[in-house]
N, CA, C and O atoms as CSV, one atom per row, in Angstrom:
chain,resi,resn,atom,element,x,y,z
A,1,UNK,N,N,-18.203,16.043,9.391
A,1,UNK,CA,C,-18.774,17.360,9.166
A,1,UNK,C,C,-17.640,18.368,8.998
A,1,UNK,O,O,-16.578,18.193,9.596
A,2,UNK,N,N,-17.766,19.034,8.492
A,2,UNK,CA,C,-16.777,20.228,7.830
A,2,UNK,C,C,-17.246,21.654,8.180
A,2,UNK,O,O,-18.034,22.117,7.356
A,3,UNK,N,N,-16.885,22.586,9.397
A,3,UNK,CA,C,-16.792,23.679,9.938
A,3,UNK,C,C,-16.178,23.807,10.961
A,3,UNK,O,O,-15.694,22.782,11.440
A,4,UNK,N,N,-16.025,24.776,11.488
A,4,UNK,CA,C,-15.396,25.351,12.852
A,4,UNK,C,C,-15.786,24.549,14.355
A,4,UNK,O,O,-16.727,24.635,15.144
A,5,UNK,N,N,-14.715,23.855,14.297
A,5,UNK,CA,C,-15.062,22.976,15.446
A,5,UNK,C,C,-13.744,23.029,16.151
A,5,UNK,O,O,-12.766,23.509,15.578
A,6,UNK,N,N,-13.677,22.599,17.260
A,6,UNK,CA,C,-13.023,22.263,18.799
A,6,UNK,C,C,-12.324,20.891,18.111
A,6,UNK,O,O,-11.112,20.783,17.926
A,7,UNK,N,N,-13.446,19.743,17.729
A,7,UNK,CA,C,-12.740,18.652,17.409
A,7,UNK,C,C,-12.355,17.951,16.098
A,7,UNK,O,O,-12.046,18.809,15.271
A,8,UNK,N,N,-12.238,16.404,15.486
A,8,UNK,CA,C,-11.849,16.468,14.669
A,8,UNK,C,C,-10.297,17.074,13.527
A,8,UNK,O,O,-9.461,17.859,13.973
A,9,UNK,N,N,-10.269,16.821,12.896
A,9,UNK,CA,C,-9.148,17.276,12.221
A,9,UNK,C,C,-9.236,18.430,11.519
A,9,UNK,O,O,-10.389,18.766,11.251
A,10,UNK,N,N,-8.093,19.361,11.020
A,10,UNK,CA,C,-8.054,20.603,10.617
A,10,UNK,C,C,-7.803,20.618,9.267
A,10,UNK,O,O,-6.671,20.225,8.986
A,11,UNK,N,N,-8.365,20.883,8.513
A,11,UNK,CA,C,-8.217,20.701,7.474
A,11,UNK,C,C,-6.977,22.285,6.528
A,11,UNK,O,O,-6.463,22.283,5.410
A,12,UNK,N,N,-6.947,23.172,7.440
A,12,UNK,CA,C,-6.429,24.409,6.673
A,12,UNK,C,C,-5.469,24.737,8.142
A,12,UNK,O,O,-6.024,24.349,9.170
A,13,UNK,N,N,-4.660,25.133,8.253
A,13,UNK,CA,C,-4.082,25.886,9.427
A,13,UNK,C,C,-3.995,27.455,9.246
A,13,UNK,O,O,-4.198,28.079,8.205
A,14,UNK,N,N,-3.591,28.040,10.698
A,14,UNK,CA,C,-4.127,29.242,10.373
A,14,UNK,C,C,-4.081,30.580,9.580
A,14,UNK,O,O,-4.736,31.622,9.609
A,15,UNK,N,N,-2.741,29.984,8.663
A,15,UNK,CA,C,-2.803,30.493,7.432
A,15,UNK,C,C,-3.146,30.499,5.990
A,15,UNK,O,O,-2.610,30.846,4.937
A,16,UNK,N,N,-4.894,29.672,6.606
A,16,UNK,CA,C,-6.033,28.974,5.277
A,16,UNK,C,C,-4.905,28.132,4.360
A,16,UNK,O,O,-5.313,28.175,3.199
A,17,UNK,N,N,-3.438,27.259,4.443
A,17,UNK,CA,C,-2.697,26.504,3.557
A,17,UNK,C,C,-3.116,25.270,4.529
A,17,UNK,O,O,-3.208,25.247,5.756
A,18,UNK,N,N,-3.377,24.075,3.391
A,18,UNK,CA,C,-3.782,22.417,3.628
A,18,UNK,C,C,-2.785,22.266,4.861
A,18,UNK,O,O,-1.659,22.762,4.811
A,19,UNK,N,N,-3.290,21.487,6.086
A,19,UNK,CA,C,-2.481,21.133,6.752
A,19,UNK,C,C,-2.285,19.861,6.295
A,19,UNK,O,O,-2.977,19.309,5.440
A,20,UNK,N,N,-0.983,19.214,7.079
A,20,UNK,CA,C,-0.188,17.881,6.831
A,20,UNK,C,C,-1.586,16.813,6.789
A,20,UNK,O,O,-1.696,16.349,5.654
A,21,UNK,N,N,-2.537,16.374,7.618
A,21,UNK,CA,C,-3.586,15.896,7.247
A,21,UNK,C,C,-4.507,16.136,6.060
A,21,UNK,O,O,-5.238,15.221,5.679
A,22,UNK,N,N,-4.509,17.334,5.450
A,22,UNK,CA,C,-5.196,17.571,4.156
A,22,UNK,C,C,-4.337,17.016,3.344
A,22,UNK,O,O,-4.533,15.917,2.824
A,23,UNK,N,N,-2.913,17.997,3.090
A,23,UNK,CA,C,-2.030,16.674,2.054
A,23,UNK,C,C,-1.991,15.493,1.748
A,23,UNK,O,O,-1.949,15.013,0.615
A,24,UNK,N,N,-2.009,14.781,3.106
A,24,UNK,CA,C,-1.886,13.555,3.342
A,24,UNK,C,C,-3.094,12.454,2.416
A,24,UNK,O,O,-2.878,11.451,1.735
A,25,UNK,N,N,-4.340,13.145,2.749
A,25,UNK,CA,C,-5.349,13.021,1.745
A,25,UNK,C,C,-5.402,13.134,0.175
A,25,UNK,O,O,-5.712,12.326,-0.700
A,26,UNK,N,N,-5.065,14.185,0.155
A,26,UNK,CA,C,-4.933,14.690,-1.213
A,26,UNK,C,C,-3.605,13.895,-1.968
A,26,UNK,O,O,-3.603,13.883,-3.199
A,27,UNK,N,N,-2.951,13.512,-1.540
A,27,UNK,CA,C,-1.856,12.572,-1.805
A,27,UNK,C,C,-2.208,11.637,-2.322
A,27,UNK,O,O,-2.134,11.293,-3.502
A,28,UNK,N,N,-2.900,10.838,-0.866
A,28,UNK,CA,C,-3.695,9.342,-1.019
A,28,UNK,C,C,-4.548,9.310,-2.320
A,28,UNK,O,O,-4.773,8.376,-3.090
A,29,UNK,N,N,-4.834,10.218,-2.331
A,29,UNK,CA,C,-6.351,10.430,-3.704
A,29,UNK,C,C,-5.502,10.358,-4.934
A,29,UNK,O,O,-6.026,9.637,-5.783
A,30,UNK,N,N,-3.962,11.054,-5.426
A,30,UNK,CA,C,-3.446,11.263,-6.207
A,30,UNK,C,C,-2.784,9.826,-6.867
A,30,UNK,O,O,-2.418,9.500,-7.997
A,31,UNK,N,N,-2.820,9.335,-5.901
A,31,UNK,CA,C,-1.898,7.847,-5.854
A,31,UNK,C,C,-3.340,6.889,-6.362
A,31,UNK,O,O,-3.534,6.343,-7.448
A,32,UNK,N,N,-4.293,6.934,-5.045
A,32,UNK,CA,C,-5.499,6.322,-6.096
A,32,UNK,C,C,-6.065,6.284,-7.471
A,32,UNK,O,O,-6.605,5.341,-8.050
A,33,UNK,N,N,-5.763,7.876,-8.005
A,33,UNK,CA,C,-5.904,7.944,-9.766
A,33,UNK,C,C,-4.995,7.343,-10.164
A,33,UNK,O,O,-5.279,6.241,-10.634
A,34,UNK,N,N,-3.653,7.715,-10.170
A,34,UNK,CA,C,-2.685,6.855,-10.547
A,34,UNK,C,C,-2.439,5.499,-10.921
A,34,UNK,O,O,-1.826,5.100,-11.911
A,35,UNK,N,N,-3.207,4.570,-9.651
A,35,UNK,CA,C,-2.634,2.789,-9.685
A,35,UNK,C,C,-4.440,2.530,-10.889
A,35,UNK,O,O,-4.684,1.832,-11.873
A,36,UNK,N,N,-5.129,3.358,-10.201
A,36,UNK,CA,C,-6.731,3.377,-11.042
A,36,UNK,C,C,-6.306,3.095,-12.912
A,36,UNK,O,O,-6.862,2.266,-13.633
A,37,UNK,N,N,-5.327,3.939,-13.276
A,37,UNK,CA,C,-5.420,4.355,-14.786
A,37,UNK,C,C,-4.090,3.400,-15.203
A,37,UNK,O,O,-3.796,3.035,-16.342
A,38,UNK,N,N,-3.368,3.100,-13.941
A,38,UNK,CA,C,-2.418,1.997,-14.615
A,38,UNK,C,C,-2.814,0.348,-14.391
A,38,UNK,O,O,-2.008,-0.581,-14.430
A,39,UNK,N,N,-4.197,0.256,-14.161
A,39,UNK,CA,C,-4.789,-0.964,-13.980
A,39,UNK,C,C,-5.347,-1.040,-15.268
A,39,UNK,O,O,-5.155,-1.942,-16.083
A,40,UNK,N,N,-6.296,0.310,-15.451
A,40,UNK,CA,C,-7.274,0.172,-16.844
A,40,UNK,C,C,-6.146,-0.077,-17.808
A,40,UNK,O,O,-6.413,-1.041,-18.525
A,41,UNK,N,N,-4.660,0.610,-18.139
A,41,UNK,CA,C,-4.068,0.300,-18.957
A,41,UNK,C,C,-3.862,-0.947,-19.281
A,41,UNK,O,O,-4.059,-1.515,-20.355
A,42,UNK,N,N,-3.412,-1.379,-18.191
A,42,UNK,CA,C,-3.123,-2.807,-18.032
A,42,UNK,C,C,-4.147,-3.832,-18.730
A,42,UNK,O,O,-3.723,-4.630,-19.566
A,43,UNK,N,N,-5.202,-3.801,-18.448
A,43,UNK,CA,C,-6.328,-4.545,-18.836
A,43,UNK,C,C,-6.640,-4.084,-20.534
A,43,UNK,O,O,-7.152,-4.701,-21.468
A,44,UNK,N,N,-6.155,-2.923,-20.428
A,44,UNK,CA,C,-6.321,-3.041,-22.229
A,44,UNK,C,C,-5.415,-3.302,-22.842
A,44,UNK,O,O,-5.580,-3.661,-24.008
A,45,UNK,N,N,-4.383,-3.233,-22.396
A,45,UNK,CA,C,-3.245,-4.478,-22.871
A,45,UNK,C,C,-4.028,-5.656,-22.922
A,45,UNK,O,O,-4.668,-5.913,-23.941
A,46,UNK,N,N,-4.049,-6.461,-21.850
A,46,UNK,CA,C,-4.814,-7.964,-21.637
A,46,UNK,C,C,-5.596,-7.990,-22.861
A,46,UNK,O,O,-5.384,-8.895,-23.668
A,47,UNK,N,N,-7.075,-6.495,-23.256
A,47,UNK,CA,C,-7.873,-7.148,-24.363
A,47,UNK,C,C,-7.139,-7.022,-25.530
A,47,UNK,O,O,-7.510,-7.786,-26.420
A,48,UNK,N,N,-6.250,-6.323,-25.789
A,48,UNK,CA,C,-5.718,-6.110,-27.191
A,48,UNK,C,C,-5.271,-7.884,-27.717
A,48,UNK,O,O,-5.571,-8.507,-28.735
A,49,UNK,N,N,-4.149,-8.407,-26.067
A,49,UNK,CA,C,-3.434,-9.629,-26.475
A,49,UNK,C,C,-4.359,-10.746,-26.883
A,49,UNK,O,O,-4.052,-11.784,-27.470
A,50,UNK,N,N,-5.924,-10.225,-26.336
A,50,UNK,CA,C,-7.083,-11.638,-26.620
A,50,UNK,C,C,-6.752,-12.732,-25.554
A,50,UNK,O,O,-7.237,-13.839,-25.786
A,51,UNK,N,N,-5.860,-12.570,-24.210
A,51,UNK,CA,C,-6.051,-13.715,-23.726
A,51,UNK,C,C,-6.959,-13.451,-21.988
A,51,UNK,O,O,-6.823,-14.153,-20.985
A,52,UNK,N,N,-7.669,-12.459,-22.125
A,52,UNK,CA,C,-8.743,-12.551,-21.517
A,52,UNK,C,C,-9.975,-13.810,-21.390
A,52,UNK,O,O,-10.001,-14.209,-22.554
A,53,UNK,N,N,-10.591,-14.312,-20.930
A,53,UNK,CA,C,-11.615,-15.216,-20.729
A,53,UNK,C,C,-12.793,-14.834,-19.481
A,53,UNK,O,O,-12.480,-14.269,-18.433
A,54,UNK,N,N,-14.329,-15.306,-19.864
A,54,UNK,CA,C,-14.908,-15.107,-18.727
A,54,UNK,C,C,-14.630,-15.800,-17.949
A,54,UNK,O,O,-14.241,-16.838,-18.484
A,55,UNK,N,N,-14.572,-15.889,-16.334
A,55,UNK,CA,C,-14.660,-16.628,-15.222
A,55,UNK,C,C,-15.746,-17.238,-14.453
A,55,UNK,O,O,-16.919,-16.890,-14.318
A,56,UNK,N,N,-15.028,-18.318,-13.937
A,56,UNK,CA,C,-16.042,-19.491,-13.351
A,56,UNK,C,C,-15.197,-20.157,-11.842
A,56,UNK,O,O,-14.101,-20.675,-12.053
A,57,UNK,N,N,-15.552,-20.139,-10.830
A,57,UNK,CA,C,-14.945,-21.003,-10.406
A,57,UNK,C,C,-16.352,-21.287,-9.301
A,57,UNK,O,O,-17.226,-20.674,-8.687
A,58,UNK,N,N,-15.751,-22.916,-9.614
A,58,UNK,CA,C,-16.717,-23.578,-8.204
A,58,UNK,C,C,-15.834,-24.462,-7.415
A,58,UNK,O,O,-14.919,-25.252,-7.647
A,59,UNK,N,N,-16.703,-23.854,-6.030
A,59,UNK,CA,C,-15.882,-24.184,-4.544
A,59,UNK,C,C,-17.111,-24.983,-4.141
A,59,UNK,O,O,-18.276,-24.610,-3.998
A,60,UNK,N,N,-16.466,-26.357,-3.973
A,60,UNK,CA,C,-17.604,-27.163,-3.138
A,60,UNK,C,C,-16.997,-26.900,-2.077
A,60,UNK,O,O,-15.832,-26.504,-2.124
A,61,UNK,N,N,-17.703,-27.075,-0.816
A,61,UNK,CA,C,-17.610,-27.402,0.555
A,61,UNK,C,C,-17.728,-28.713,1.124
A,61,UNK,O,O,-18.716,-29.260,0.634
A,62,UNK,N,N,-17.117,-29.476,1.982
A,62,UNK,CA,C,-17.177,-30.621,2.391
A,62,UNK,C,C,-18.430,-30.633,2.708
A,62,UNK,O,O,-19.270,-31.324,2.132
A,63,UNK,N,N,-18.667,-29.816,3.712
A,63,UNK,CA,C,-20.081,-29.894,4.584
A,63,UNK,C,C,-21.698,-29.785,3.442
A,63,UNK,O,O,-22.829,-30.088,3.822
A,64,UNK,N,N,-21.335,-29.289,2.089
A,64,UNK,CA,C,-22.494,-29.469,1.818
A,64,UNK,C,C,-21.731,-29.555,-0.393
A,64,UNK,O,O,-21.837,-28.610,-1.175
A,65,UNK,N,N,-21.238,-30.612,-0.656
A,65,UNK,CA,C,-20.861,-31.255,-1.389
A,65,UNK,C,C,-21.513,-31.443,-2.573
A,65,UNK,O,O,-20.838,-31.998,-3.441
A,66,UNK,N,N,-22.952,-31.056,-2.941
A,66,UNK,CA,C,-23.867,-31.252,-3.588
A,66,UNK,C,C,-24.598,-29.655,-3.920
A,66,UNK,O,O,-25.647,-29.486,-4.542
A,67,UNK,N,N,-23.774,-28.635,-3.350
A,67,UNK,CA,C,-23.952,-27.539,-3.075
A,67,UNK,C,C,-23.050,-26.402,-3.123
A,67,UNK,O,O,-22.751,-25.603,-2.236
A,68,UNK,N,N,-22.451,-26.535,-5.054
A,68,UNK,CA,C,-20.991,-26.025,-4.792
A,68,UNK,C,C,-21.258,-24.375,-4.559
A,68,UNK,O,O,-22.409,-23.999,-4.342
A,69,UNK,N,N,-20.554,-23.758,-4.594
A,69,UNK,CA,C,-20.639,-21.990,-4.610
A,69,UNK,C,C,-19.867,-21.834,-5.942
A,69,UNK,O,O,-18.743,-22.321,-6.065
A,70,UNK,N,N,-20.596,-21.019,-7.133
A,70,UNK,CA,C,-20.048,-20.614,-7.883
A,70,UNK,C,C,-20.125,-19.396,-8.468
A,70,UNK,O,O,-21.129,-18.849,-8.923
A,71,UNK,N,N,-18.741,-18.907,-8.422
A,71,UNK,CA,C,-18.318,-17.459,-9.351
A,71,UNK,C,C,-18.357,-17.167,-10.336
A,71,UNK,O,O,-17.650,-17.841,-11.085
A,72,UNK,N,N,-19.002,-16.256,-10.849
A,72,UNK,CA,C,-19.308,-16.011,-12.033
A,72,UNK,C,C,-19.095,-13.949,-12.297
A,72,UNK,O,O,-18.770,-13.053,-11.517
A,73,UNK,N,N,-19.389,-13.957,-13.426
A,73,UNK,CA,C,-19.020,-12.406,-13.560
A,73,UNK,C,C,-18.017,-11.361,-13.708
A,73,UNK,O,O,-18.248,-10.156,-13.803
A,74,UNK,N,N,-16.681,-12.037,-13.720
A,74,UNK,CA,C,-15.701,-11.643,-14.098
A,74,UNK,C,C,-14.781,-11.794,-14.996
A,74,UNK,O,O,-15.387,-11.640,-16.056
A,75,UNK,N,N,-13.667,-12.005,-15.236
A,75,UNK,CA,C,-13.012,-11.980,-16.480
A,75,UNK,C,C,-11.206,-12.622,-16.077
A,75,UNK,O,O,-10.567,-12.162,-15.130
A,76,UNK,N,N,-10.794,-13.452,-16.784
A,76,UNK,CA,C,-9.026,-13.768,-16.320
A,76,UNK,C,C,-8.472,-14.347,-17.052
A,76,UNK,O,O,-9.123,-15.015,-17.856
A,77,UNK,N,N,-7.161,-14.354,-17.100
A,77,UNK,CA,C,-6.700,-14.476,-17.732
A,77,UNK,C,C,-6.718,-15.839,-18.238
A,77,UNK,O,O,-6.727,-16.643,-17.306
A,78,UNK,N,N,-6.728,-16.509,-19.662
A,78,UNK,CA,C,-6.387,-17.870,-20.105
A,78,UNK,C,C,-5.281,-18.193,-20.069
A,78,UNK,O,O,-4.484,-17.529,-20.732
A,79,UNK,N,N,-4.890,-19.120,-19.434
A,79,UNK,CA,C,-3.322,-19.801,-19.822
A,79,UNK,C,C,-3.450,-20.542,-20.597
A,79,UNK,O,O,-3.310,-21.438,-19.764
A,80,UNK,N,N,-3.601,-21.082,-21.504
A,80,UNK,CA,C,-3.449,-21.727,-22.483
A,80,UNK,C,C,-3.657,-20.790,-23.969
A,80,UNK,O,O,-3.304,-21.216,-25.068
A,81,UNK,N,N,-4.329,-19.383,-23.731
A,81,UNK,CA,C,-4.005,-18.442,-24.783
A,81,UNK,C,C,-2.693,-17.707,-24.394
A,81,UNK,O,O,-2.058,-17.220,-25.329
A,82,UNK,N,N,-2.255,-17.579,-23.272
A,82,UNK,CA,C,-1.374,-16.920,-22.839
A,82,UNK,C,C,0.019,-17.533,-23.189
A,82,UNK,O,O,0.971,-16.851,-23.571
A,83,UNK,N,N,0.042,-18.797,-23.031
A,83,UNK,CA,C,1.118,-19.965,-23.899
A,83,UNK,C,C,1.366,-19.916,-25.016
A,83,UNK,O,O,2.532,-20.047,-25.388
A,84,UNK,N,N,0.238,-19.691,-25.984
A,84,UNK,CA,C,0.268,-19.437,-27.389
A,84,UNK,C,C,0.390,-18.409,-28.016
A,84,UNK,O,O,0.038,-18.432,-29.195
A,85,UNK,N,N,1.092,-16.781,-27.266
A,85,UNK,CA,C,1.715,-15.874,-27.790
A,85,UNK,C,C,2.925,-16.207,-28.130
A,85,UNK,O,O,3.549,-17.148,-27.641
A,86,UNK,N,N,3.411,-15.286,-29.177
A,86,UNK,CA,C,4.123,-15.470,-29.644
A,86,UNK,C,C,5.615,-14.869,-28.589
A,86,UNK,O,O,5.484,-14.065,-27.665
A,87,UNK,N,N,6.589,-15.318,-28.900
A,87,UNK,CA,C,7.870,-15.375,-27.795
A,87,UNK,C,C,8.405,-14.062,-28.295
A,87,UNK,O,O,9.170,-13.617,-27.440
A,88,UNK,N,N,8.309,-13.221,-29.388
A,88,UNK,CA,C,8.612,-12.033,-28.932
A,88,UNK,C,C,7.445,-10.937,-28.171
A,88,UNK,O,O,7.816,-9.878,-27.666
A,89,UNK,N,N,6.257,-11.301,-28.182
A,89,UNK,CA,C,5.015,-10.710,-27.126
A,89,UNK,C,C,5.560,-10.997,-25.770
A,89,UNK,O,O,5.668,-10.107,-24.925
A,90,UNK,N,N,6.104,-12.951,-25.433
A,90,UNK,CA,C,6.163,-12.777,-24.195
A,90,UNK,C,C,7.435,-12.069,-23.669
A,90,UNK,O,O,7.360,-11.632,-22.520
A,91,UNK,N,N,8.437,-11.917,-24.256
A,91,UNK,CA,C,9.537,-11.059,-24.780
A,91,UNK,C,C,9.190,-9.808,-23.735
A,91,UNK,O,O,9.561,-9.703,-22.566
A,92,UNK,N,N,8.369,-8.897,-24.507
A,92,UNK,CA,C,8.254,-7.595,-24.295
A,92,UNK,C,C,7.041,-7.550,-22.787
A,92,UNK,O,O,6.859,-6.651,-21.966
A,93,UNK,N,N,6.455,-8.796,-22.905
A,93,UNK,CA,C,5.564,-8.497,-21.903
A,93,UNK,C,C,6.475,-9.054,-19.960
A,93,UNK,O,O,6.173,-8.840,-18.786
A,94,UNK,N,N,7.359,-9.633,-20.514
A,94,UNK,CA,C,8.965,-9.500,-19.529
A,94,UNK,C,C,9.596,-8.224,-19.221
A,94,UNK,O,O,9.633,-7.593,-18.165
A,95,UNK,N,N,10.060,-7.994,-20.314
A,95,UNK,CA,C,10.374,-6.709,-20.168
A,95,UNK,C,C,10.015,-5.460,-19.447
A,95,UNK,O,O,10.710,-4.711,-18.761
A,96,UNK,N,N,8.458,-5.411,-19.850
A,96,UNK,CA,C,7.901,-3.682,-19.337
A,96,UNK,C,C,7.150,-4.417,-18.149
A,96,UNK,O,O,6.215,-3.669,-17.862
A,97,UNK,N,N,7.120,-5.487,-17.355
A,97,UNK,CA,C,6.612,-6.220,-16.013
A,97,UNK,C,C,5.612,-6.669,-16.032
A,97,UNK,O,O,5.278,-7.034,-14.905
A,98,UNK,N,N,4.618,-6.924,-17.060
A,98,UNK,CA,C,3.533,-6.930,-17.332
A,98,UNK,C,C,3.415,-8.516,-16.891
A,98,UNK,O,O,2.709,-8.761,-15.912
A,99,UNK,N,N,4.018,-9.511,-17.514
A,99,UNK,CA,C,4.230,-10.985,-17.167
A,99,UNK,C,C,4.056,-11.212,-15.554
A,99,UNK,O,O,3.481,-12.126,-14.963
A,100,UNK,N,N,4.521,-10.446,-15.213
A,100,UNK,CA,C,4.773,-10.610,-13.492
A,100,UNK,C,C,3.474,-10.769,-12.872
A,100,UNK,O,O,3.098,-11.668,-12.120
A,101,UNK,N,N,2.696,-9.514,-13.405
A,101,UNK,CA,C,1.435,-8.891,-13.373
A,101,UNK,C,C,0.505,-9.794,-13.280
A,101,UNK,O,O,-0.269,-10.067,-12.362
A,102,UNK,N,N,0.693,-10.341,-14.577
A,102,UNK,CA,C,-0.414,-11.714,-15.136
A,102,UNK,C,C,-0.299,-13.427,-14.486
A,102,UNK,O,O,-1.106,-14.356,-14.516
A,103,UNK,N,N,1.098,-13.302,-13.914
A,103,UNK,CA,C,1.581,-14.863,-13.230
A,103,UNK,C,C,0.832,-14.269,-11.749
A,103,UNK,O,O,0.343,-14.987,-10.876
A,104,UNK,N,N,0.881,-13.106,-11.743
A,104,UNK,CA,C,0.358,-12.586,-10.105
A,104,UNK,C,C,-1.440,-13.065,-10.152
A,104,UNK,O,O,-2.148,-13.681,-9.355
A,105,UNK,N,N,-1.646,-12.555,-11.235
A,105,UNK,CA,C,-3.251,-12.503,-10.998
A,105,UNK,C,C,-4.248,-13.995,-11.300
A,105,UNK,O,O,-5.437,-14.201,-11.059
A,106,UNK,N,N,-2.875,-15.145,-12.108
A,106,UNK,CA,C,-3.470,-16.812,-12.297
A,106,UNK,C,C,-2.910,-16.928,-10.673
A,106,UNK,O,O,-3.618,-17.628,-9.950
A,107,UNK,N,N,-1.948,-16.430,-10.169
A,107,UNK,CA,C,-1.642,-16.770,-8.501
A,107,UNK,C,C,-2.825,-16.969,-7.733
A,107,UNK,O,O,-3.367,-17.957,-7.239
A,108,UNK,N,N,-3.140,-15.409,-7.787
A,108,UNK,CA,C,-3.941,-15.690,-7.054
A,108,UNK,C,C,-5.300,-16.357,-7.445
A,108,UNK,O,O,-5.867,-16.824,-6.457
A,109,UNK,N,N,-6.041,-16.543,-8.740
A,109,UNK,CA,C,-6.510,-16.959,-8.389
A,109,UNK,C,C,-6.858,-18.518,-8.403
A,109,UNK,O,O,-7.905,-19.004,-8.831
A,110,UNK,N,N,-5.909,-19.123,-7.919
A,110,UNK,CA,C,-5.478,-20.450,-7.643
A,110,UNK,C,C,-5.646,-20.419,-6.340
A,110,UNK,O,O,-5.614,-21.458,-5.682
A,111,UNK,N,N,-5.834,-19.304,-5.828
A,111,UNK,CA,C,-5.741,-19.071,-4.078
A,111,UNK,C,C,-7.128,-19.061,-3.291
A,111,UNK,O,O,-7.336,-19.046,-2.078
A,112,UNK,N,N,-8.279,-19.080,-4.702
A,112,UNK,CA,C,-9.496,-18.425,-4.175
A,112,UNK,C,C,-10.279,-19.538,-3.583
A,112,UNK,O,O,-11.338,-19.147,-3.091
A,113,UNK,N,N,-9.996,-21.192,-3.462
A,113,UNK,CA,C,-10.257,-22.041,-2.613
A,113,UNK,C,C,-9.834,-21.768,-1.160
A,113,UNK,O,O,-10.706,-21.926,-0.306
A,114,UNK,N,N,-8.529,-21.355,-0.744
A,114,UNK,CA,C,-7.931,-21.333,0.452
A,114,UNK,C,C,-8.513,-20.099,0.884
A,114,UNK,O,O,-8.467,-20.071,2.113
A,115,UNK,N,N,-9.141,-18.867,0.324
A,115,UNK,CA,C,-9.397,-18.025,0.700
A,115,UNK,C,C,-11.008,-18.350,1.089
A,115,UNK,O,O,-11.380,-17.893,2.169
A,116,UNK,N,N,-11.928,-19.058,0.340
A,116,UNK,CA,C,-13.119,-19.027,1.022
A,116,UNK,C,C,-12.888,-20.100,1.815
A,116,UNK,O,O,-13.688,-20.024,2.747
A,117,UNK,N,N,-12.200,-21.070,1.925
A,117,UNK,CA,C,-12.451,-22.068,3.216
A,117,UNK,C,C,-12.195,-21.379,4.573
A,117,UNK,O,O,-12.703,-21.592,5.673
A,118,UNK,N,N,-11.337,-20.563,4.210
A,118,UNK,CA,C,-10.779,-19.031,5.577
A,118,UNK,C,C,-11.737,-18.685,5.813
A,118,UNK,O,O,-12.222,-19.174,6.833
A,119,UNK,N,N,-12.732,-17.478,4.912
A,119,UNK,CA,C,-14.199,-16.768,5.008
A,119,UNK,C,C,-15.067,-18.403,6.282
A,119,UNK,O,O,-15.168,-18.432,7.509
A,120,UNK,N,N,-15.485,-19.437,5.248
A,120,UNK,CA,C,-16.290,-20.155,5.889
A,120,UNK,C,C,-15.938,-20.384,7.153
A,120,UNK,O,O,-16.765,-20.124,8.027
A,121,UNK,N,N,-14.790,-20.857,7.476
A,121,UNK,CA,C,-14.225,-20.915,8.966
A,121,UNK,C,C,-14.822,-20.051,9.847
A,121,UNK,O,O,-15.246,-20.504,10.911
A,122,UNK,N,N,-14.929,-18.883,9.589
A,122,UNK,CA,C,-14.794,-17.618,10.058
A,122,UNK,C,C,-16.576,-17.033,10.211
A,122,UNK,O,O,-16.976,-15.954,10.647
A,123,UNK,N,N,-17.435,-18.298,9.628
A,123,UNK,CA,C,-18.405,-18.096,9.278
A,123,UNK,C,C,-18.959,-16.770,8.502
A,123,UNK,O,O,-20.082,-16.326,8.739
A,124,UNK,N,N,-18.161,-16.237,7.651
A,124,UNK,CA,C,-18.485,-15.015,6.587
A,124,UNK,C,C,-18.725,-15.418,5.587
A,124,UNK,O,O,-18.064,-14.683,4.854
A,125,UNK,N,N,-19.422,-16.369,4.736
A,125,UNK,CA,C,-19.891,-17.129,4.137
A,125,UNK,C,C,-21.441,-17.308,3.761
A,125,UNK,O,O,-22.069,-17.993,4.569
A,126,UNK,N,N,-22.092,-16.853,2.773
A,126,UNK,CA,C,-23.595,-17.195,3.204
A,126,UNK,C,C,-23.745,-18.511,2.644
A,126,UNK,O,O,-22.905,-19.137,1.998
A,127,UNK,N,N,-25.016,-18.891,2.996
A,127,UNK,CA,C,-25.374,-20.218,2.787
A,127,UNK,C,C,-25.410,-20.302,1.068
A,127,UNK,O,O,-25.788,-19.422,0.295
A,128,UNK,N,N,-24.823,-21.832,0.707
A,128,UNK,CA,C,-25.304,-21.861,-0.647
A,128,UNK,C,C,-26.619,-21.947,-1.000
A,128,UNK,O,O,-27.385,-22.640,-0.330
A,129,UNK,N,N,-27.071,-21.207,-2.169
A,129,UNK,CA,C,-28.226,-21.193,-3.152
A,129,UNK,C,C,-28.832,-22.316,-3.729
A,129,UNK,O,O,-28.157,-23.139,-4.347
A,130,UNK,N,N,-30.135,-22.436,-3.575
A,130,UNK,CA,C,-30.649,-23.736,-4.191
A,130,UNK,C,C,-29.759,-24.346,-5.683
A,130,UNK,O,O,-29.697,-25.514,-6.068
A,131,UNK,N,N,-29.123,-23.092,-6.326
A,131,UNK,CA,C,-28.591,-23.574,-7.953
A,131,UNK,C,C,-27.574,-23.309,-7.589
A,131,UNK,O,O,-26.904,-23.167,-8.612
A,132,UNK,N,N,-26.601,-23.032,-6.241
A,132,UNK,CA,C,-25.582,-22.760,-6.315
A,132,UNK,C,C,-24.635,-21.967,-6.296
A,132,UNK,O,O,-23.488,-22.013,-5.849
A,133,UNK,N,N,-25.431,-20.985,-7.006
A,133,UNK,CA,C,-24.711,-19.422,-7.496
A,133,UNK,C,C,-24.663,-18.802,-6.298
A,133,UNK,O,O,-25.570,-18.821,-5.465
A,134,UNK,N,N,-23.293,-18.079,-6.160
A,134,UNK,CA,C,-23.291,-17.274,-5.281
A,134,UNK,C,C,-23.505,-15.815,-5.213
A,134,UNK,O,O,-23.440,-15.231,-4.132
């Protein structure tokens, strides 16, 4: 809630200028547009190069094997279109860090088995779906 209170944080000190907690905010927010519009860039790089693909991944579980969990609805990168740019693309996509970017994001998701067997452990997991889908 936002008025004259005893508790909580101050948003103005008493010369109505942002205190160090308002900045601090307003900072955070500035930095959030920021990484926000250098992601979208990023990704329209990705569609320009065409090596975007929809995504799929299925995670069986030991415990119910016949019952995989599968992802759907998103988008990643192809490596095997990503191979077949041409060496001055991967050139430049070295260069301005972008490569880094894209080896980061097949990283991880090579990771997304070890990450739901973690969730399931942890029982944060819902049960699989008669078809699977999660």
């Amino acid at each position: 809630m936002v008025g004259k209170r005893d508790d909580g944080q101050a948003l103005f000190d008493g010369e109505k200028k942002p205190t160090e907690y308002t900045n601090g905010v307003l900072e955070f927010c500035r930095k959030f547009e920021e990484s926000g519009q250098r992601t979208r860039a990023f990704l329209e790089e990705l569609k320009k190069l065409d090596i975007l693909m929809d995504g799929e991944i299925a995670i069986t579980r030991s415990d119910t094997p016949d019952k995989p969990f599968v992802y759907r609805g998103f988008q990643m990168v192809d490596e095997n279109k990503l191979k077949e740019l041409p060496a001055d693309t991967l050139e430049t996509l070295n260069k301005n860090g972008m490569i880094m970017l894209i080896h980061a994001h097949m990283f991880s998701m090579n990771l997304m088995k070890r990450l739901f067997e973690r969730q399931s452990a942890m029982g944060k997991v819902p049960a699989p779906a008669a078809n699977g889908a999660a």
